[in-house]
C-alpha positions in Angstrom: 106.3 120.3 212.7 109.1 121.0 214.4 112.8 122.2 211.8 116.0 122.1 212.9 117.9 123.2 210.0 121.6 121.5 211.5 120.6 118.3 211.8 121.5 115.8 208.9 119.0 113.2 209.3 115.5 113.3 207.8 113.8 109.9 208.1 110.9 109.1 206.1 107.9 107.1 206.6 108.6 104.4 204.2 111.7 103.4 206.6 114.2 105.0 204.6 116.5 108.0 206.0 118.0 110.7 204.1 121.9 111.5 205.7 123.5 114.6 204.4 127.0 114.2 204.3 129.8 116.8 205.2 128.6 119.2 207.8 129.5 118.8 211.3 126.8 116.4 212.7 127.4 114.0 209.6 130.1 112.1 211.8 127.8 111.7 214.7 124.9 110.7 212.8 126.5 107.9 210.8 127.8 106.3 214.0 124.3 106.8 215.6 122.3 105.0 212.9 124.4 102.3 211.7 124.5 99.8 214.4 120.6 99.5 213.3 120.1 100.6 209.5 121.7 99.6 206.5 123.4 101.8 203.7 121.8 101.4 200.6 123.2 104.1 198.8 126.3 106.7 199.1 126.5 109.4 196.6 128.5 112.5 197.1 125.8 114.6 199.4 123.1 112.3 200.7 123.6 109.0 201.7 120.0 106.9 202.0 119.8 104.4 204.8 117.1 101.7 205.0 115.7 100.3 208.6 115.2 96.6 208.2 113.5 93.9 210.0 116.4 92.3 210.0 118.8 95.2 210.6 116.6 96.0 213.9 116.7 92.2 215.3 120.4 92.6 215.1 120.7 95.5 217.2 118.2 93.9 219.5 119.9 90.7 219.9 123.5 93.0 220.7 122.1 94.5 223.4 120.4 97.9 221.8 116.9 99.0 222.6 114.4 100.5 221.2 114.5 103.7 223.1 117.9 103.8 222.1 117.4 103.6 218.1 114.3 105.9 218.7 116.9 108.3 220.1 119.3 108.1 217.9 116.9 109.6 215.3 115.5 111.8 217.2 118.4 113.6 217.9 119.7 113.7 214.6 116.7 114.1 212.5 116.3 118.0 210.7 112.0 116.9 211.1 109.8 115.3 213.2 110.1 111.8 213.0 107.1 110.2 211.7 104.8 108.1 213.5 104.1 104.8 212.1 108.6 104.5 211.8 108.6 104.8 215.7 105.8 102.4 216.2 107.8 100.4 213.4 110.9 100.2 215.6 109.1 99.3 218.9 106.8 96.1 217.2 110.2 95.1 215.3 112.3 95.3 218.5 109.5 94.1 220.3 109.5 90.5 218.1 112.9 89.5 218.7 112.3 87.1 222.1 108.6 86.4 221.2 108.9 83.2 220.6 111.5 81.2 222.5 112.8 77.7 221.7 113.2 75.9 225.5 113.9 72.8 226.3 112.2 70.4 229.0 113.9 68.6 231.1 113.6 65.2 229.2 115.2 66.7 226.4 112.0 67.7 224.7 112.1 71.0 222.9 109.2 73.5 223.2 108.4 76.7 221.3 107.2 79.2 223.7 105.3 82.3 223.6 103.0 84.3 225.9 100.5 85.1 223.4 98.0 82.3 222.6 97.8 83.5 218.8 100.8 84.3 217.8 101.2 80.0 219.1 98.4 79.6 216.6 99.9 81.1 213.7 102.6 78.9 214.0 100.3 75.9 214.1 98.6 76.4 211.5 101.1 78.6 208.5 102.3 76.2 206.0 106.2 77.7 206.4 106.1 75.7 210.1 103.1 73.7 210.6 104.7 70.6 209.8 107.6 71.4 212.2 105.7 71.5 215.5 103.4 68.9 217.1 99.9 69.5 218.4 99.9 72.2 221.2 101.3 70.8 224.9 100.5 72.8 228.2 100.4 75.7 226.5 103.6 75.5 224.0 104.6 73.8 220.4 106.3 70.4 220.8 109.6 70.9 218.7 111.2 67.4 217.0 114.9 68.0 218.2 115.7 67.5 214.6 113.7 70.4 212.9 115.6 72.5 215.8 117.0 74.9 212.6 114.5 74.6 210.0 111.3 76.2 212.7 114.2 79.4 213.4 115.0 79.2 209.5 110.9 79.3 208.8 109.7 81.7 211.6 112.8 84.4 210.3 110.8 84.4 206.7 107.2 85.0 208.7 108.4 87.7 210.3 109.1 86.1 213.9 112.7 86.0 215.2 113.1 82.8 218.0 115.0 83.7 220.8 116.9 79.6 221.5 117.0 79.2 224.8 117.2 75.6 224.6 120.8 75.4 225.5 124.0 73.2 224.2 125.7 69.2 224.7 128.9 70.3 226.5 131.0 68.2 224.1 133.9 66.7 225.2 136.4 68.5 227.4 139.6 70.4 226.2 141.7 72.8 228.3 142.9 75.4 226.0 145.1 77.8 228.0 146.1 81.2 227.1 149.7 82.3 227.3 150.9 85.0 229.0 154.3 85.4 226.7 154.9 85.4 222.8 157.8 83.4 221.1 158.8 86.7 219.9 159.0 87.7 223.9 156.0 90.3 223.7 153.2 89.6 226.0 150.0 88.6 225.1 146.5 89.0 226.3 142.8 89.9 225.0 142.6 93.5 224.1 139.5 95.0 226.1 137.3 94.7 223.1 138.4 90.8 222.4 137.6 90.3 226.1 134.6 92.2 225.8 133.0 90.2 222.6 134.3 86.7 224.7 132.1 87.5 227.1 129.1 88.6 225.2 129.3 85.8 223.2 129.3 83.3 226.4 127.3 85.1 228.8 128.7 82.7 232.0 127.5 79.1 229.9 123.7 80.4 229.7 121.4 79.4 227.6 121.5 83.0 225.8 125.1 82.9 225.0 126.8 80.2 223.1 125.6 81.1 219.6 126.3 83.9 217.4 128.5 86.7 215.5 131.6 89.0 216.3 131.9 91.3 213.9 135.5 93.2 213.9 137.7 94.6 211.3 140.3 92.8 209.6 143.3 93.3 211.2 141.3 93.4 215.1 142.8 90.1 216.2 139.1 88.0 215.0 141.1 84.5 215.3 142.4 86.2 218.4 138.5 86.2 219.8 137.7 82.5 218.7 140.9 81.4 220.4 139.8 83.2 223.5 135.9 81.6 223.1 137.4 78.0 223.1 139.6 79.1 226.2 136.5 80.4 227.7 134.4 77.2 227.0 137.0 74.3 227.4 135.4 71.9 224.7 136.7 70.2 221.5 136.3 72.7 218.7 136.2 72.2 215.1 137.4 75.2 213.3 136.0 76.1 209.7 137.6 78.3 207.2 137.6 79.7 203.7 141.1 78.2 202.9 143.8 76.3 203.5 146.0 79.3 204.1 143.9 80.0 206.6 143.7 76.6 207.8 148.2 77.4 208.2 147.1 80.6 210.1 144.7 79.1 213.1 147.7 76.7 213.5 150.2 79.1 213.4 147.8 81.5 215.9 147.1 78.4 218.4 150.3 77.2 218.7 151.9 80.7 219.5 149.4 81.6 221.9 147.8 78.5 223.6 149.9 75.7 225.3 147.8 73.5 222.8 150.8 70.9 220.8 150.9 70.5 217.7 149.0 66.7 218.7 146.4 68.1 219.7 145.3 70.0 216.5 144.4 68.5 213.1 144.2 69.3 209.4 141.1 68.0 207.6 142.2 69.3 204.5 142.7 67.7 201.0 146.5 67.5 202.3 145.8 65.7 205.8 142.2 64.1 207.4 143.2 64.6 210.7 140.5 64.6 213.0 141.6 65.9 216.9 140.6 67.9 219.4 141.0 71.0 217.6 139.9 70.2 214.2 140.7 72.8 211.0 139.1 72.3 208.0 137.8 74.5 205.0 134.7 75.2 203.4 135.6 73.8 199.9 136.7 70.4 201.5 133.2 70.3 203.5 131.0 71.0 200.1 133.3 68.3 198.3 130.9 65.9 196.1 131.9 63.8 193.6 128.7 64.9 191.3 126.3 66.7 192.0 123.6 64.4 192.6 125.5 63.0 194.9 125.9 63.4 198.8 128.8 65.9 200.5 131.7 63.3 201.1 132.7 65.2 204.1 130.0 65.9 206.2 130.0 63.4 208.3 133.2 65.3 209.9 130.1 67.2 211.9 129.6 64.4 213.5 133.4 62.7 213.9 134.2 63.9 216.8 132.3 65.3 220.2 132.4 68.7 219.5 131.3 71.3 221.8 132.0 74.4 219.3 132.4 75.0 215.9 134.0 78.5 214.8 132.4 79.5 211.3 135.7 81.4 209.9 134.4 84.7 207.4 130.7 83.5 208.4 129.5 85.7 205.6 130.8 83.6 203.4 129.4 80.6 204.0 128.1 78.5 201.5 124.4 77.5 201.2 125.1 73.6 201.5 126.7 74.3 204.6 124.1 76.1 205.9 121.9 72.6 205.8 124.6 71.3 207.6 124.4 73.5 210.1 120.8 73.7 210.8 121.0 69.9 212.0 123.7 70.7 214.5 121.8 73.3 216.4 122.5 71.7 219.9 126.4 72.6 219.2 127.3 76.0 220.0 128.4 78.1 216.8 130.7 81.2 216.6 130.5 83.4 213.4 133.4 85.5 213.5 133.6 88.0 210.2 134.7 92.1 209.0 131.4 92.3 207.9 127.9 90.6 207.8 126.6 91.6 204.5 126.5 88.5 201.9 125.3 89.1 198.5 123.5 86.2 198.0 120.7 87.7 200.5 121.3 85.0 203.0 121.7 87.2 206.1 118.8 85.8 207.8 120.5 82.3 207.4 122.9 83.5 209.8 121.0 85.3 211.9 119.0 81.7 212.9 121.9 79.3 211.7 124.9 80.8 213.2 122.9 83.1 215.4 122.6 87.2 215.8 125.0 89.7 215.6 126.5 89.7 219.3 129.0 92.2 219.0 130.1 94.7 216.8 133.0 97.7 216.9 132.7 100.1 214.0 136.3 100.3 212.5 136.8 104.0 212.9 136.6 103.3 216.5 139.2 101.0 216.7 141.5 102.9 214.0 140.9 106.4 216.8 142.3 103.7 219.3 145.5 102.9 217.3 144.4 99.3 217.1 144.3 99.1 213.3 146.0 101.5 210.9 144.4 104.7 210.0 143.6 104.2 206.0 143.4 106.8 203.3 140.9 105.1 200.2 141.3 106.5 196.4 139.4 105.7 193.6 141.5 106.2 190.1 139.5 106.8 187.0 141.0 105.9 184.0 140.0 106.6 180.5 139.0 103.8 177.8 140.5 105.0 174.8 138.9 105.4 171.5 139.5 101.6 170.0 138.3 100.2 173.6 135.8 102.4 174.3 134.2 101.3 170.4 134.5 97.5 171.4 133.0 98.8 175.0 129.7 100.0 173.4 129.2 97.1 171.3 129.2 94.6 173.8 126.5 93.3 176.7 126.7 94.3 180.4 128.4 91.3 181.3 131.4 92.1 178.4 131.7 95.7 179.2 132.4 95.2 182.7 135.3 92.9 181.9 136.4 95.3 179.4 136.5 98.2 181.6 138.1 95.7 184.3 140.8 95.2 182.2 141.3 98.7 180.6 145.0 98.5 179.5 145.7 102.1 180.3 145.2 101.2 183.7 148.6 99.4 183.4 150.4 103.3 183.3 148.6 104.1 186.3 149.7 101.0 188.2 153.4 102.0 186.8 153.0 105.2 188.5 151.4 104.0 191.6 153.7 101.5 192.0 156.9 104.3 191.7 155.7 106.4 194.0 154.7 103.5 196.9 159.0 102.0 196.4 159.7 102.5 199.7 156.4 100.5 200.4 154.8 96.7 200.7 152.0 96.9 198.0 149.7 94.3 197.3 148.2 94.3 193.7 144.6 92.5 193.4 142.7 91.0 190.7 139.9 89.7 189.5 141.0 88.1 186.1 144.0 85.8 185.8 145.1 87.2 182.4 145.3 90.5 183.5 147.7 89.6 186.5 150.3 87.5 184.3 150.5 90.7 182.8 151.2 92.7 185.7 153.5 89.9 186.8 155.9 90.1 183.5 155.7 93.9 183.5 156.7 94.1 187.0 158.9 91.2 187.7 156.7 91.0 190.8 155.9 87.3 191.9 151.8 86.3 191.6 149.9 83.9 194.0 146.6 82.5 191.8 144.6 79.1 193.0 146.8 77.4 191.5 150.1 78.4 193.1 151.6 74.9 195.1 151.1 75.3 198.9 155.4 75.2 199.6 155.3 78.2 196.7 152.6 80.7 198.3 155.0 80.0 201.5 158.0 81.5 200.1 156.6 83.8 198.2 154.2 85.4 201.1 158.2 85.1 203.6 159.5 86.7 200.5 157.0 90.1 200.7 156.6 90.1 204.4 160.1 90.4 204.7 160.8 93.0 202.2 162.4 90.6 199.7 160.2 91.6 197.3 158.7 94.6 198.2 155.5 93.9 195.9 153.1 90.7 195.6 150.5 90.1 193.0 147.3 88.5 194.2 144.1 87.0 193.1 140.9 86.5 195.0 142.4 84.1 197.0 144.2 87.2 198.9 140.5 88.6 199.9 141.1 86.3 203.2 143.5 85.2 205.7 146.6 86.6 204.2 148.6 87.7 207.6 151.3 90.3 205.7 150.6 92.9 208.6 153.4 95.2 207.3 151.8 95.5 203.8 151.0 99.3 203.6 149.5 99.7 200.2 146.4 98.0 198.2 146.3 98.4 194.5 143.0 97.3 193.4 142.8 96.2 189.3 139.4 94.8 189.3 137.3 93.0 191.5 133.8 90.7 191.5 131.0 92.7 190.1 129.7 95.4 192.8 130.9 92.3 196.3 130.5 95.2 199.0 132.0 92.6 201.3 134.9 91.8 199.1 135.9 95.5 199.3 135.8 95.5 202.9 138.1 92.2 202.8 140.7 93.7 200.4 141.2 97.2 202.2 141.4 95.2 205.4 144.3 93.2 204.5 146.5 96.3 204.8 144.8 97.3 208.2 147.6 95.7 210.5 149.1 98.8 212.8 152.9 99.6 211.2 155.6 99.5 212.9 156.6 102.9 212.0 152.7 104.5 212.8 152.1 105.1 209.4 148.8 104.7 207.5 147.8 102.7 204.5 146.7 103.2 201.2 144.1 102.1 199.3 143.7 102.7 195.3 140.8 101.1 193.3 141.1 101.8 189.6 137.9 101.9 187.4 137.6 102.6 184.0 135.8 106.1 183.7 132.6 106.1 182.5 132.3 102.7 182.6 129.2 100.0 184.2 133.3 99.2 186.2 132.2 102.6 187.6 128.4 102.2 188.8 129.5 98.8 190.2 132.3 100.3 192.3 129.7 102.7 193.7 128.3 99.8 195.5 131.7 98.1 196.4 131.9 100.9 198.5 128.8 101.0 200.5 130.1 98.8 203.3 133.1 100.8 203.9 131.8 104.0 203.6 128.7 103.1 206.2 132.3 102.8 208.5 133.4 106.0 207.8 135.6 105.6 204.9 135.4 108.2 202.3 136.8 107.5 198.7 138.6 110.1 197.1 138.5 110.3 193.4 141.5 111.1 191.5 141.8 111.7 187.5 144.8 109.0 185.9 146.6 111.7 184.5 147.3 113.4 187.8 148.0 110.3 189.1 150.6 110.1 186.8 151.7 113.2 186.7 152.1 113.6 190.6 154.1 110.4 190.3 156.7 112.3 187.5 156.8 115.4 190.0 157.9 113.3 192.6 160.2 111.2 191.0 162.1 114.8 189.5 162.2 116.0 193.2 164.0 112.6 194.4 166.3 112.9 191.2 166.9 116.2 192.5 167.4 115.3 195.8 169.8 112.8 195.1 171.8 115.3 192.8 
């Protein structure tokens, strides 16, 4: 067996890989591996990587081969590569396309397949046998209605469809692109936008029309689905996580398309407007009165003619629309999101719901090409002390996480961070409302919760952007579709358990290039020694799978770095 002792990579022949971290070739490696493995862990030297079903299907559907993932790990790996992982990634790659769902030309659907067994399988497994008809000239009659549920069925058996069966145009809408912002700039798709257009259309064939862009925050996604419904010319219903977000696709279509303001509608718990460009949110879809009841909304998938829905932060989509979705799979569907991993394990759901991964920049890539800001990430630790750390000990998981969440002496810390970032925008994020009344009376700064009034978030977001008042507290809802693209620093408090994708979400809103080319910050603080501390470990996974690396600072030199500095301005100023 062959060593090659500056190579980072060892893969094993349980599908897992082994990445050393630091050298060289580390850089080179992680870009290689990721668009097709999944980081499951990332401590300080070796970061372990799994290769997935489901991770290789991706890769396949994005346009990647298998000789290209076998090479990636060739030419990386410090061994050999064993045998049966090769052979692994060829009979993975090679089931994506297998089956294909076509349709005739009366409208019937048919699953196809070359192979006369694999046909049997799905005749006769209880996941799909009451899905299909009796075999036809060779295929599986398909009822037009279980359309989602065979692809949601066949994902779990291990067989990815390939839907070929195609799209109803939906009625016509003529969605043209300016050439000229109101602020007098130009405007046009970056390459990349352009780029994950096309991929996503493929020239009206069957093969396009369904699937996910993944980009960073801050890459211009809306930007992509604006250019898809230019691309597609249909009536588009646009779904989204909330109503501030609902504000921004307005905001984004009106600036940038010679749509009117007629022509698009809120379907909100404001307005139930239903137009040619319809904008709703996921919480208004899943509205019930109890929950034995049905969705009052969902008849808003079936309103209007649609001929494409944008899912809005696909990943996180809720399970009852999911059902929903599954029953309009003749519509196409764009996923546009920062990152594809859902906690909930649901990723398959979106791989046959919404449809594959269809294009993906890593963020690093985009940072090198000055399209988002280059960010520096910091995790602070800061001690419990003794009374806390007694109540910390006596308490269940559940209690000590909160506990460590909201650590009081992380309040100092926030102080100092917060003196030395004056010249800055800062965001401060929570997790617990308690926590950020507090920060809000010790600071003076203005908070956004749930609960703030629509007209309220308004002026205060106007009031931060515009350097007003230079700091905002946030809750959760800040995770999405906050457009403050001069905010420069994130102060994380605490956060949901170990969300890898809420991580991504919160560093990304301070991704937005600066005017003056600097980069951002990023400070998590976790209580030291803490479960705050393993769960941040995971938070992390995402972002460091893009390159990010978290650098861990002590509280007290935190602070006293902040004291240093603010003597040399005092000096200065003397």
């Amino acid at each position: 067996m062959s060593y090659r002792s500056d190579r980072p990579l060892i893969v094993q022949s349980d599908r897992s890989l082994l990445l050393e971290v630091g050298g060289e070739a580390y850089g080179s490696a992680r870009d290689a591996i990721a668009p097709f493995c999944e980081l499951v862990k990332s401590p300080e030297h070796v970061h372990t990587y799994q290769l997935t079903p489901l991770s290789v299907w991706n890769a396949a559907a994005a346009g990647l081969s298998a000789e290209a993932m076998k090479a990636a790990l060739t030419d990386h790996s410090r061994f050999e590569i064993p045998g049966n992982v090769l052979r692994d990634i060829e009979d993975l790659h090679a089931r994506y396309g297998r089956l294909r769902l076509e349709k005739a030309e009366d409208g019937d659907l048919f699953l196809h397949a070359e192979d006369d067994t694999l046909l049997d399988q799905v005749a006769n497994a209880a996941l799909t046998r009451d899905l299909v008809g009796a075999r036809y000239n060779g295929s599986l009659p398909v009822p037009v209605a279980n359309r989602g549920e065979i692809k949601r069925a066949l994902i779990k058996l291990g067989w990815p469809v390939e839907d070929l069966a195609g799209y109803v145009d939906g009625g016509p809408l003529e969605v043209v692109l300016k050439g000229e912002l109101p602020s007098g700039a130009a405007f046009g798709l970056r390459d990349y936008q352009h780029d994950a257009v096309e991929v996503f259309h493929r020239d009206g064939a069957a093969a396009g029309g369904s699937g996910v862009i993944v980009l960073p925050c801050g890459a211009g996604k809306t930007v992509v689905g604006i250019g898809a419904m230019s691309r597609i010319g249909r009536k588009t219903l646009i779904l989204t996580t909330n109503h501030t977000a609902v504000n921004q696709w307005r905001r984004e279509l009106l600036e940038k398309t010679e749509l009117t303001e007629d022509d698009i509608g809120e379907y909100t718990g404001v307005a139930k407007e239903v137009r040619p460009v319809t904008i709703t949110t996921y919480q208004i879809l899943t509205y019930r009165r109890r929950k034995t009841e049905p969705f009052v909304h969902f008849d808003l998938f079936s309103k209007n003619d649609w001929g494409l829905i944008i899912y809005d932060e696909v990943h996180m989509l809720p399970a009852p629309v999911f059902r929903a979705t599954a029953d309009i799979q003749a519509t196409r569907r764009l996923g546009l999101t920062a990152t594809l991993v859902r906690e909930d394990g649901h990723e398959d759901d979106v791989f046959t719901l919404i449809g594959p991964k269809r294009f993906d920049v890593p963020w690093k890539v985009l940072e090198r090409q000055g399209w988002i800001a280059e960010a520096l990430c910091r995790e602070v630790r800061v001690p419990m002390d003794n009374e806390l750390r007694k109540r910390y000990v006596l308490s269940d998981q559940r209690q000590q996480f909160r506990l460590g969440a909201e650590n009081p002496a992380k309040m100092d810390v926030l102080d100092a961070l917060l003196k030395t970032h004056e010249k800055d925008l800062v965001l401060v994020i929570g997790q617990y409302l308690d926590q950020l009344d507090l920060v809000a009376e010790r600071t003076g700064a203005p908070l956004i919760t749930g609960k703030t009034p629509k007209d309220e978030r308004i002026e205060r977001y106007a009031a931060f952007s515009s350097g007003e008042k230079p700091v905002l507290i946030v809750s959760k809802v800040g995770n999405f579709a906050v457009d403050l693209p001069e905010a420069r620093v994130i102060i994380q408090l605490s956060g949901t358990f170990g969300s890898r994708q809420e991580e991504a979400q919160r560093l990304g809103r301070v991704l937005r290039p600066k005017a003056d080319g600097r980069g951002a910050r990023f400070y998590t603080l976790v209580s030291d020694e803490s479960t705050e501390q393993d769960f941040a470990q995971h938070r992390q996974l995402f972002l460091t799978e893009q390159g990010y690396a978290y650098e861990i600072l002590d509280a007290a030199a935190v602070i006293r770095a902040c004291n240093e500095l603010d003597a040399s301005r005092a000096g200065s100023d003397a």
